[in-house]
Residue frames relative to the residue before (quaternion, step in Angstrom):
aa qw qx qy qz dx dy dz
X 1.0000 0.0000 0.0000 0.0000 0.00 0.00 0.00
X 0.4493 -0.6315 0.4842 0.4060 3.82 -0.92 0.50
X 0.6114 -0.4620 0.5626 0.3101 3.00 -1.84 0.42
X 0.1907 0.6738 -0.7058 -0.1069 3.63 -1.15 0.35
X 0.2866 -0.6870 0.6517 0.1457 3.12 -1.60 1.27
X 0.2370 -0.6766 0.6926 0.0795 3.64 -0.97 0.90
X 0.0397 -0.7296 0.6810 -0.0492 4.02 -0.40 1.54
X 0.3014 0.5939 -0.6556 0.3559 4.32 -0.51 0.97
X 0.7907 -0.3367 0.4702 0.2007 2.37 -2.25 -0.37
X 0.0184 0.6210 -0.7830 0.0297 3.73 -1.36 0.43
X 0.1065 -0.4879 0.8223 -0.2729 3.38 -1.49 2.40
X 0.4382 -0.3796 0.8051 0.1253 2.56 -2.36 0.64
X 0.3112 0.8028 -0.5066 -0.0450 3.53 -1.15 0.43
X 0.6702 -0.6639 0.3317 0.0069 2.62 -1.43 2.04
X 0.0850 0.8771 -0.4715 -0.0326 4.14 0.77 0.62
X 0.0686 -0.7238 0.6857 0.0354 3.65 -1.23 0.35
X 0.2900 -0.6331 0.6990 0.1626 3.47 -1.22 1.19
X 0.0190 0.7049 -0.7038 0.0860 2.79 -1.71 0.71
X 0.6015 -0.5791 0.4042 0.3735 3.86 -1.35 0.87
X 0.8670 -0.3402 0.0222 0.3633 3.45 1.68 -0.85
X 0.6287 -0.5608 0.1382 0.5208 3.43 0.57 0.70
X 0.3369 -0.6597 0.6019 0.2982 4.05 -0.61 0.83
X 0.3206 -0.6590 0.6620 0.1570 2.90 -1.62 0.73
X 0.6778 -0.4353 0.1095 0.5823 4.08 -1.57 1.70
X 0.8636 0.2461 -0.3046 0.3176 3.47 -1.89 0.29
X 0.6681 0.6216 -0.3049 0.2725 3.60 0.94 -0.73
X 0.0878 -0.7422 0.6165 0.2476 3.90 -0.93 0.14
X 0.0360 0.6830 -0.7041 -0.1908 3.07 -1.31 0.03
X 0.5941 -0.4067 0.5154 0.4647 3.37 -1.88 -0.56
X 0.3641 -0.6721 0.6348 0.1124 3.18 -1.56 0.51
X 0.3876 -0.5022 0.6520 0.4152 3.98 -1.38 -0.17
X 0.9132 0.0634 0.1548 0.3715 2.24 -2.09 -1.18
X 0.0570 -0.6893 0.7022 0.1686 3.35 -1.52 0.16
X 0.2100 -0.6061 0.7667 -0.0254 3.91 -1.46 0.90
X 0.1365 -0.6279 0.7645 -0.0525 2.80 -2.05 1.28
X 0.0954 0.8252 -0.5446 0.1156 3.60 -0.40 1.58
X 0.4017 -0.5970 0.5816 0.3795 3.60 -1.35 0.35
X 0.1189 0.6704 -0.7241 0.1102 3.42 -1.46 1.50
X 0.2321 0.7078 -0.6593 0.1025 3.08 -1.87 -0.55
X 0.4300 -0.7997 0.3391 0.2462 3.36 0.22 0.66
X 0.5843 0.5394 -0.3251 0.5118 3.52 1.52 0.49
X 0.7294 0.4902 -0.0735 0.4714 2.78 1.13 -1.16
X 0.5346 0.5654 -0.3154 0.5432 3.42 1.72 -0.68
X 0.5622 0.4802 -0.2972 0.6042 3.82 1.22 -0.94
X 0.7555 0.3993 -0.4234 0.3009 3.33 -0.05 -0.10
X 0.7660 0.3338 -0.3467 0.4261 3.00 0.93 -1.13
X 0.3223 0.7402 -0.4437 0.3890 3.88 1.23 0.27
X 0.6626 0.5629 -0.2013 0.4513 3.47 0.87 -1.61
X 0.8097 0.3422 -0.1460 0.4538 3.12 0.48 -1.39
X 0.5827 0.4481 -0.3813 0.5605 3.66 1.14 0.32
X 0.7014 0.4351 -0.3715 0.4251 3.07 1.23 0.52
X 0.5951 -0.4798 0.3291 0.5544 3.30 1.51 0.09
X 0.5867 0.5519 -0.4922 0.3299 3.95 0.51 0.13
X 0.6405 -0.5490 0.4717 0.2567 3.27 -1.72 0.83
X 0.1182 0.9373 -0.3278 0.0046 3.52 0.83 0.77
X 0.4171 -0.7035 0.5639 -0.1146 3.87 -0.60 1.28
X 0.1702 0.8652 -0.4704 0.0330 3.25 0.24 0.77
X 0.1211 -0.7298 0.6725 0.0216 4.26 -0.19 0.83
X 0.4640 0.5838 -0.6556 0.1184 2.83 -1.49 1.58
X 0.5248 -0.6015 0.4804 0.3634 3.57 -1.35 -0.12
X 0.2077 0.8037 -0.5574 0.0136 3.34 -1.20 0.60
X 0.5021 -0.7214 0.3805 0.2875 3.43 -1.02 0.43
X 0.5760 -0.4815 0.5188 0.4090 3.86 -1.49 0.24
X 0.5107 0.5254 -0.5727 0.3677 3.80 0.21 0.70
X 0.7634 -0.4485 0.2632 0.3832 2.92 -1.76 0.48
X 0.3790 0.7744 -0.3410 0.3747 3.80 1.57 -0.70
X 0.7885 0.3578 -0.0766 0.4943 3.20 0.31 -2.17
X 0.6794 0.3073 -0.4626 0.4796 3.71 0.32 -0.64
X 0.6430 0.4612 -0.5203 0.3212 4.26 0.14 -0.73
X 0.6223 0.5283 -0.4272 0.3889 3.57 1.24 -0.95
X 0.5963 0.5661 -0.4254 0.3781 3.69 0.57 -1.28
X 0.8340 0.3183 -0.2879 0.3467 3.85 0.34 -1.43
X 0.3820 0.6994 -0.4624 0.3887 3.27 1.56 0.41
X 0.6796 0.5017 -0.2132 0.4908 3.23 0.64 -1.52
X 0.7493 0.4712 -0.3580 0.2971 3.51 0.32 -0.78
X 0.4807 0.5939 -0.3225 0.5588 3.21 2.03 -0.80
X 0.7580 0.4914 -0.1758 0.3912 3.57 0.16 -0.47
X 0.5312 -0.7985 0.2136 0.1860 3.18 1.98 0.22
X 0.2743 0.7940 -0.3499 0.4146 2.96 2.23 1.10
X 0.1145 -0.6892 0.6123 0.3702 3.31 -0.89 0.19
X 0.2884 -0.7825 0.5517 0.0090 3.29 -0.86 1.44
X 0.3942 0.7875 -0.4223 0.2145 3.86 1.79 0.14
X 0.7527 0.3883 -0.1809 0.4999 3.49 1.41 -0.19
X 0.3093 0.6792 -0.4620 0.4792 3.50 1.32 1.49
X 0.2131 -0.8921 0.3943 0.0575 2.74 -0.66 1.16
X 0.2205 -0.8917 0.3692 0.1411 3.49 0.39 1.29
X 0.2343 -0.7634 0.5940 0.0977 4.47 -0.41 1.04
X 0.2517 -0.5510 0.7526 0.2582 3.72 -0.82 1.03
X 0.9185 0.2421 -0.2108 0.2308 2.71 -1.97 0.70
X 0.4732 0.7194 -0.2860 0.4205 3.59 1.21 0.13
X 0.1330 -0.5812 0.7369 0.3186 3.58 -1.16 -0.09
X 0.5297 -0.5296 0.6510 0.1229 3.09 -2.17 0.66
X 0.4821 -0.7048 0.4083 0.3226 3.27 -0.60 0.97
X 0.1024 -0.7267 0.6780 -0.0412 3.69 -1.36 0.66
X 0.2631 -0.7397 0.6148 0.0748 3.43 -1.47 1.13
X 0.3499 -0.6123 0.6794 0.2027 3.99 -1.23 0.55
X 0.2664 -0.8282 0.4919 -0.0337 3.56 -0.72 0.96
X 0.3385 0.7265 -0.5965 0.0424 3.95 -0.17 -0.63
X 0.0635 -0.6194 0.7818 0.0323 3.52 -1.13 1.28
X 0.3362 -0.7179 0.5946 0.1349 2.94 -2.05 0.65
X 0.7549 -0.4528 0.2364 0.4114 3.41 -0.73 0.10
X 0.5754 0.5623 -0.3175 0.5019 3.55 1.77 0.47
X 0.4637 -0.5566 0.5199 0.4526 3.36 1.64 -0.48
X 0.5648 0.5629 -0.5073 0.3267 3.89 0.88 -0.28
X 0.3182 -0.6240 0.6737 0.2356 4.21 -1.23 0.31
X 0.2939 0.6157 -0.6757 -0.2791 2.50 -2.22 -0.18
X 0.3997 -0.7747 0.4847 -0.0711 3.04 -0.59 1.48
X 0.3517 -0.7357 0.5687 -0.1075 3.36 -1.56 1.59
X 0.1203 0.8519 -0.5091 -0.0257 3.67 -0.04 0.46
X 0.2041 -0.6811 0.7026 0.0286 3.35 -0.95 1.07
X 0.5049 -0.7931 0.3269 0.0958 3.73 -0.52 1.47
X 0.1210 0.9114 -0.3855 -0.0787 2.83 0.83 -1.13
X 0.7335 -0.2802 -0.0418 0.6178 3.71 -0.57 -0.03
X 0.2164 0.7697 -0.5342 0.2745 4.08 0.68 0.65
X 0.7394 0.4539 -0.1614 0.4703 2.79 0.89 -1.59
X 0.6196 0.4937 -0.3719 0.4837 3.66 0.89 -0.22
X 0.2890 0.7027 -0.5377 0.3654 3.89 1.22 -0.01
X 0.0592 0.8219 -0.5651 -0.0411 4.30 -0.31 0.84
X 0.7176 -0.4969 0.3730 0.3147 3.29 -1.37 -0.29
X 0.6568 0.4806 -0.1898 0.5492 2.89 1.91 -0.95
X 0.5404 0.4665 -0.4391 0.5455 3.75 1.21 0.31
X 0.5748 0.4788 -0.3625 0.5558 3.76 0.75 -0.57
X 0.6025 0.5718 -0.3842 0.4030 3.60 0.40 -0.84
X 0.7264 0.5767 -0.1254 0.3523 2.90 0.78 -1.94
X 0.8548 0.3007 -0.1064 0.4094 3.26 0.78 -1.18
X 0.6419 0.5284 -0.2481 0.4971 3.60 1.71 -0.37
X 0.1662 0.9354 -0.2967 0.0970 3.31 1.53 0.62
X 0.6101 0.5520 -0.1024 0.5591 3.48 1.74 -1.81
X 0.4388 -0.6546 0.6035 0.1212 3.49 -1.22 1.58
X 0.1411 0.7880 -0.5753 0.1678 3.55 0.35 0.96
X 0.4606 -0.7476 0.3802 0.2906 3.74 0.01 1.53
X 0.8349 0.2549 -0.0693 0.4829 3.12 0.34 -2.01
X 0.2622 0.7245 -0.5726 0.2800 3.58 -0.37 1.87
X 0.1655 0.7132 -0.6808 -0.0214 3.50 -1.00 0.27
X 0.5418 -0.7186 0.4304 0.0697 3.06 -1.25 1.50
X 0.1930 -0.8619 0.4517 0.1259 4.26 -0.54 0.26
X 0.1891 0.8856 -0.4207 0.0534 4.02 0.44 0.39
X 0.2157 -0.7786 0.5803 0.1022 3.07 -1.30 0.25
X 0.5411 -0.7059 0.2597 0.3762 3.86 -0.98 -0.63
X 0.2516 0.7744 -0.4535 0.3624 3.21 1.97 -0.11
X 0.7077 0.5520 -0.2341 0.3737 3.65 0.77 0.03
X 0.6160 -0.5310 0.3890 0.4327 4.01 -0.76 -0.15
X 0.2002 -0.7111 0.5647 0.3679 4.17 -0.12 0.87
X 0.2744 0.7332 -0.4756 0.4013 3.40 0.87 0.05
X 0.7015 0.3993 -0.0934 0.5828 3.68 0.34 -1.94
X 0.8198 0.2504 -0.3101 0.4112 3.55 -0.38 -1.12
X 0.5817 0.4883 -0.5462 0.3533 4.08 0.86 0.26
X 0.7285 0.3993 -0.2830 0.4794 3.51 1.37 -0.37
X 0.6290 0.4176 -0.5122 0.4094 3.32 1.21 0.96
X 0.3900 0.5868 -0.4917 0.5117 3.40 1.42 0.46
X 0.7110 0.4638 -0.2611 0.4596 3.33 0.33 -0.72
X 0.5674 0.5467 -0.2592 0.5586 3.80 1.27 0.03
X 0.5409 0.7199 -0.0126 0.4347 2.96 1.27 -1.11
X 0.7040 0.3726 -0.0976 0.5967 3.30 0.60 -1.73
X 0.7708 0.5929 -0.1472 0.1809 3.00 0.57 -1.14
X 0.7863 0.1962 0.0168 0.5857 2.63 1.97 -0.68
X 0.3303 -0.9213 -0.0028 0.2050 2.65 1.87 0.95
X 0.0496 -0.8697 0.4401 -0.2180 2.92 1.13 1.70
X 0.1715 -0.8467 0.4139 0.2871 3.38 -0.68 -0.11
X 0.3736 -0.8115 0.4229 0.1519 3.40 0.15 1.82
X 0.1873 -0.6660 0.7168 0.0871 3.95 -1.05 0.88
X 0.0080 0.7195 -0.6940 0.0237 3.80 -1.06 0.77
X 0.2717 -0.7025 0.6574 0.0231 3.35 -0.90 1.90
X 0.0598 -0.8193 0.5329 0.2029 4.04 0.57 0.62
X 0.4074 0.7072 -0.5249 0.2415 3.30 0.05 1.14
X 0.3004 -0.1433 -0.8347 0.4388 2.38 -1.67 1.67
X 0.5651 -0.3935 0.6705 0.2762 2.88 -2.42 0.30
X 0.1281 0.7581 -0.5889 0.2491 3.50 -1.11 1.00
X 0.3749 -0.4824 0.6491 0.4533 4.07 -0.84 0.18
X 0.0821 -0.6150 0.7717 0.1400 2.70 -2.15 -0.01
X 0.5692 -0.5525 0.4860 0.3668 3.80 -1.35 1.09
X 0.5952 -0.5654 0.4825 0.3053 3.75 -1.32 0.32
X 0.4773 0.5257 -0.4389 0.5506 4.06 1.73 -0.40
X 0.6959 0.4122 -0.4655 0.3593 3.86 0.57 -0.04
X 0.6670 0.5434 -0.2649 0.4355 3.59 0.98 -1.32
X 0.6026 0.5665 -0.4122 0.3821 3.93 0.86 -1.13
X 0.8489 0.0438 0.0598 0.5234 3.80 -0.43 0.83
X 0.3570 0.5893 -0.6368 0.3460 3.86 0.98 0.59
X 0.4941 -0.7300 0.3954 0.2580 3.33 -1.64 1.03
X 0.8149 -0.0277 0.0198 0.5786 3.19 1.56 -0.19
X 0.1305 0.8746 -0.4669 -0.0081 3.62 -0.52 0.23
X 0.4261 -0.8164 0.3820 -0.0781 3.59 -0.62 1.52
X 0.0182 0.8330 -0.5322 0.1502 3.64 1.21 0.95
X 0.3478 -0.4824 0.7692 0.2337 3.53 -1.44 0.07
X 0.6726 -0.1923 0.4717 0.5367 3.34 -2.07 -0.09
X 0.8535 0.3707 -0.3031 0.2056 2.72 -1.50 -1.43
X 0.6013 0.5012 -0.2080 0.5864 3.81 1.20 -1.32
X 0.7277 0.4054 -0.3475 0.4306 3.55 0.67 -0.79
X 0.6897 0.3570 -0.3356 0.5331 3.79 0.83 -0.70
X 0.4536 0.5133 -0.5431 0.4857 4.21 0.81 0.65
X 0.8455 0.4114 -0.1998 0.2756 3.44 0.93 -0.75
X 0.7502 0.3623 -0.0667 0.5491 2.90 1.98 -0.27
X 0.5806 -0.6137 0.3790 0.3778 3.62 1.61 -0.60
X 0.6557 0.6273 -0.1571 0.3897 3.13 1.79 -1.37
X 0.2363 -0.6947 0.6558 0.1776 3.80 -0.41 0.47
X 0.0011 -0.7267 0.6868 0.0147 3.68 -0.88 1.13
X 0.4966 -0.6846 0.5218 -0.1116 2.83 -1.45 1.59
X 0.7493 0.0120 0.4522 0.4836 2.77 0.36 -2.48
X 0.7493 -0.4609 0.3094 0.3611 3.47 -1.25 0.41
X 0.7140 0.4566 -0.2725 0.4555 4.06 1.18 -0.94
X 0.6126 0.5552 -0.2924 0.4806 3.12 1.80 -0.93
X 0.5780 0.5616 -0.2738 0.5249 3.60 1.14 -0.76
X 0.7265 0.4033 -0.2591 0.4923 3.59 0.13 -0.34
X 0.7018 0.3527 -0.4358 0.4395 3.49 1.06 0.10
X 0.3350 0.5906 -0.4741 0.5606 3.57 1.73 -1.09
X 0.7871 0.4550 -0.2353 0.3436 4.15 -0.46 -1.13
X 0.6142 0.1748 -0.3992 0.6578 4.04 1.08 -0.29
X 0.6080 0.5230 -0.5471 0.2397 3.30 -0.04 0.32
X 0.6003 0.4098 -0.3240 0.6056 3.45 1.14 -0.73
X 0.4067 0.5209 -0.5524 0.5081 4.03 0.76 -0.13
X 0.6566 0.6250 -0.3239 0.2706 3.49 0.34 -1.70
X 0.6920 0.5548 -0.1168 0.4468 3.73 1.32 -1.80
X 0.7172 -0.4775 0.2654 0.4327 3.52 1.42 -0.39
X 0.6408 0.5747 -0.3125 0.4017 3.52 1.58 -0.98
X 0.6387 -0.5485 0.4411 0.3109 3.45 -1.32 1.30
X 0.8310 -0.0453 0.1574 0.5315 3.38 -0.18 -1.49
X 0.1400 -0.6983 0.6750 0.1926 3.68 -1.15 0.59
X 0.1739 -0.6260 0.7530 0.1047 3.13 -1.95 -0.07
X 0.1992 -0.8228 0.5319 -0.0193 3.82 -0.80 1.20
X 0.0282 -0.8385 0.5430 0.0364 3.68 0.96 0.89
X 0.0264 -0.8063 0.5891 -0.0461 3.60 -0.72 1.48
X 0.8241 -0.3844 0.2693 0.3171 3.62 0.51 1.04
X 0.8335 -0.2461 0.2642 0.4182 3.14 -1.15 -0.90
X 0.2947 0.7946 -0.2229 0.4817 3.12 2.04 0.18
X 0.5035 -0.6050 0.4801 0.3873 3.19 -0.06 -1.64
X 0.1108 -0.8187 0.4048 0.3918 3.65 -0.41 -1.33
X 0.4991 -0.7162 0.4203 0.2477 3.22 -1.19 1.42
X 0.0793 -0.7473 0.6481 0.1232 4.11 -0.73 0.12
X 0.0063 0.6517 -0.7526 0.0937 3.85 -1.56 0.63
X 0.1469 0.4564 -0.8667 0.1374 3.26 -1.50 0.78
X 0.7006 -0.2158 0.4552 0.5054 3.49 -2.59 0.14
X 0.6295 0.5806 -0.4047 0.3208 3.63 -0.62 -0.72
X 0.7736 -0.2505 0.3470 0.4673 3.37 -0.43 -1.43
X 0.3260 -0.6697 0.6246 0.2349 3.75 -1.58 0.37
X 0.4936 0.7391 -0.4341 -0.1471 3.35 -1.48 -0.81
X 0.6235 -0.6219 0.3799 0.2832 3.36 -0.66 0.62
X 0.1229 -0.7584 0.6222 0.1507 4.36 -0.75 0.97
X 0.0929 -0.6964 0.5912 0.3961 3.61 -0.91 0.37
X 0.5641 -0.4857 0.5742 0.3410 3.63 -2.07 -0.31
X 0.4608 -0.5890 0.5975 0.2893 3.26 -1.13 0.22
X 0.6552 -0.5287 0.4982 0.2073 3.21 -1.67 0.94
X 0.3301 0.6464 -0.6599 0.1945 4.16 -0.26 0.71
X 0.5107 -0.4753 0.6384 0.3251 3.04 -2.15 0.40
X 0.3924 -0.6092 0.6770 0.1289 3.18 -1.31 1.59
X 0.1119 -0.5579 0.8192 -0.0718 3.86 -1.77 1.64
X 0.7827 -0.2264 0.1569 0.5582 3.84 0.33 -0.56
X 0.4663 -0.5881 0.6243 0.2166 2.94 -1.61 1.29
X 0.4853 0.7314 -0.4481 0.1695 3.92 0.44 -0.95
X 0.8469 0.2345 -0.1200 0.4620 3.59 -0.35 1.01
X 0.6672 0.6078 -0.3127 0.2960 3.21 1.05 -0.65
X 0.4601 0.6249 -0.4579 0.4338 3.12 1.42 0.64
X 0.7316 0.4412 -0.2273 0.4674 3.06 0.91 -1.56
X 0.6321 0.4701 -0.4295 0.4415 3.76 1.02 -0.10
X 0.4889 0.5294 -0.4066 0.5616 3.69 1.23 0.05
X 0.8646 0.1333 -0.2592 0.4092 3.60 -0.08 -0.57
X 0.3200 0.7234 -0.3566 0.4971 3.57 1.25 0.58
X 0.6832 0.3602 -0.1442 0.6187 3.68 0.56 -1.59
X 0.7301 0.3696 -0.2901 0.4962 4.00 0.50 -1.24
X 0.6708 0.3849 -0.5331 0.3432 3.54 0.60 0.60
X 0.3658 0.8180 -0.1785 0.4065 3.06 1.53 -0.31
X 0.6565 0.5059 -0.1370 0.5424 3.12 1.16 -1.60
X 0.5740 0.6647 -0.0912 0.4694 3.08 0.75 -1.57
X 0.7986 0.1482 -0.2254 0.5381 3.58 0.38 -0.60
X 0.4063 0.4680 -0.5198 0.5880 3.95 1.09 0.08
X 0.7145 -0.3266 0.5504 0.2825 3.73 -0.68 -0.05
X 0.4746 0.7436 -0.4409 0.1657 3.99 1.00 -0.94
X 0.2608 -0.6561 0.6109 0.3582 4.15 -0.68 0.37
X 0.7106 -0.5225 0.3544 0.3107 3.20 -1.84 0.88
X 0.7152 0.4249 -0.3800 0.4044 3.47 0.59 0.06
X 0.5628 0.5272 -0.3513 0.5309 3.71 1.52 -0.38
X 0.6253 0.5140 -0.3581 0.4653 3.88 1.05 -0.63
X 0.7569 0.4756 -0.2888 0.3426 3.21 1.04 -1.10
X 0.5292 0.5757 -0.4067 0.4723 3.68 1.29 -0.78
X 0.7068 0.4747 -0.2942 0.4342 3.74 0.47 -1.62
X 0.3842 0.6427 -0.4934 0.4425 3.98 1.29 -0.53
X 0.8184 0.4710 -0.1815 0.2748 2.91 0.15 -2.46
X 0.6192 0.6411 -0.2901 0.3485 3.34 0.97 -1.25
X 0.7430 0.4770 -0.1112 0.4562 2.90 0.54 -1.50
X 0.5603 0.5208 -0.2789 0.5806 4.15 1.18 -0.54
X 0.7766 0.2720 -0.4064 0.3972 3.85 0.81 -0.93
X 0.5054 0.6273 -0.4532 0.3818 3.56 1.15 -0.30
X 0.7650 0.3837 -0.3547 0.3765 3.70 0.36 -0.92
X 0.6134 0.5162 -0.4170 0.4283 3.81 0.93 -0.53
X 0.5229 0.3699 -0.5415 0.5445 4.20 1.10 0.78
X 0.8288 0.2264 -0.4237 0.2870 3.17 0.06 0.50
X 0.4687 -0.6295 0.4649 0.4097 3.83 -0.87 0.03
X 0.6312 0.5230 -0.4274 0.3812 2.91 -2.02 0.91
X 0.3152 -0.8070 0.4665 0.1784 3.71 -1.00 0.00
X 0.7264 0.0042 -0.3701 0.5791 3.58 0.99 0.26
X 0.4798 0.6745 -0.3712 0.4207 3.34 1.26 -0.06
X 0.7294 0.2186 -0.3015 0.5739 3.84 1.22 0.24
X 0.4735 0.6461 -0.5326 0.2733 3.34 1.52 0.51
X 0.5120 -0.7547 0.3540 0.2073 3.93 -1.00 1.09
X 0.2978 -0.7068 0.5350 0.3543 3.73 -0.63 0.26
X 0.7378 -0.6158 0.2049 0.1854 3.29 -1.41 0.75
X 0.3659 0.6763 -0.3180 0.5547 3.29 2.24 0.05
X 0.8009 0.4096 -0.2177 0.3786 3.33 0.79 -0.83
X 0.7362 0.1990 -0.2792 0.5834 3.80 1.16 0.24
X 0.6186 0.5920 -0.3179 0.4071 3.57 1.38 0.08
């Protein structure tokens, strides 16, 4: 099986329920509160590897209580965690949560030793010419870092997946010749101008990022489905029908499992269903890897 390295983020994150989200100056009372391992790297990883992938996981963390529960997480979960980088003296990054009684977030991140993720650790640690690889990222991270893992990337002709999340631009040395890249709406119309709607509206938001250099896109539209283009072929996946408890993660469990696919050998339309599947199952439950599914359960 290929190697997939998964290079992001790894937070602790800190959730509150609530009837519904306060608007600037306001307090309210909250429910329940939940303490969960996330980050939006680290949530992809452990997704992948509940799916059966050979999974490599590259991040930064600190010598708090954060970084070591996260590390013996990962290791429980059958990561290889040999290329974590561990900062004396650091906090580990952590996120502020509040779902509402729709399952919708909105989420705060405070980096922490994320942001110290460098080129010269990636350098360091992505050294071995290991054929069968393909690489997973995200933005919880320095664009700084993830322009000098494209450039690792090319070089060794990996094929690099970018989940462009947070929303954020991105320089044109990422898009020229990315193997693939996996925007939502909202992320997709930051990159392109294009409001997507709908399947006609998607497919332009998608040649347009064709237009920027990227091989193949994916347009993940929710409760929708998700649109895909490359030169080759288009077409449109739907989602399954579930009650929504939390949206939190269900991205990173979508492009987790579809790398997965991807390295089994899977065509783009078998990666993308098992994606979908496997994204509508975790958004009934609460939490971020803690509603991420094993691979019995959408396979």
């Amino acid at each position: 099986m290929k190697r997939l390295y998964v290079v992001g983020s790894s937070n602790t994150d800190m959730v509150v329920r609530t009837d519904r989200f306060p608007v600037p100056g306001e307090t309210i009372m909250g429910g329940d509160f939940y303490m969960f391992p996330g980050g939006k790297g680290a949530n992809q990883a452990v997704a992948a590897t509940r799916a059966g992938g050979n999974v490599h996981f590259i991040c930064s963390l600190g010598d708090d209580l954060f970084g070591k529960n996260a590390i013996n997480g990962y290791i429980k979960e059958g990561i290889d965690v040999s290329r974590v980088q561990v900062i004396l003296g650091k906090a580990s990054g952590v996120a502020l949560i509040t779902v509402n009684n729709e399952g919708e977030n909105e989420i705060v991140v405070a980096p922490g030793t994320n942001a110290e993720l460098s080129g010269n650790h990636l350098e360091n640690m992505l050294k071995e010419d290991w054929e069968d690889s393909l690489v997973l990222t995200q933005l919880e991270t320095p664009i700084e870092t993830l322009i000098h893992l494209s450039k690792i990337c090319k070089e060794k002709k990996w094929p690099l997946i970018l989940n462009p999340a947070p929303a954020q631009e991105l320089p044109k040395v990422i898009l020229d010749g990315l193997f693939l890249i996996t925007p939502n709406e909202t992320e997709a119309k930051l990159l392109t101008g294009i409001t997507v709607r709908d399947e006609p509206s998607a497919m332009v938001a998608a040649s347009s990022l064709m237009d920027s250099g990227v091989k193949n896109v994916i347009i993940t539209m929710g409760s929708k489905g998700a649109f895909f283009k490359n030169a080759e072929e288009s077409f449109f996946t739907s989602a399954q029908k579930v009650k929504v408890v939390d949206t939190t993660a269900a991205g990173d469990v979508f492009n987790g499992v579809l790398a997965v696919g991807l390295t089994e050998g899977l065509s783009w339309k078998n990666s993308i269903i098992m994606a979908t599947k496997a994204a509508g199952i975790s958004v009934a439950k609460m939490g971020a890897q803690d509603s991420v599914p094993y691979k019995e359960e959408f396979t």
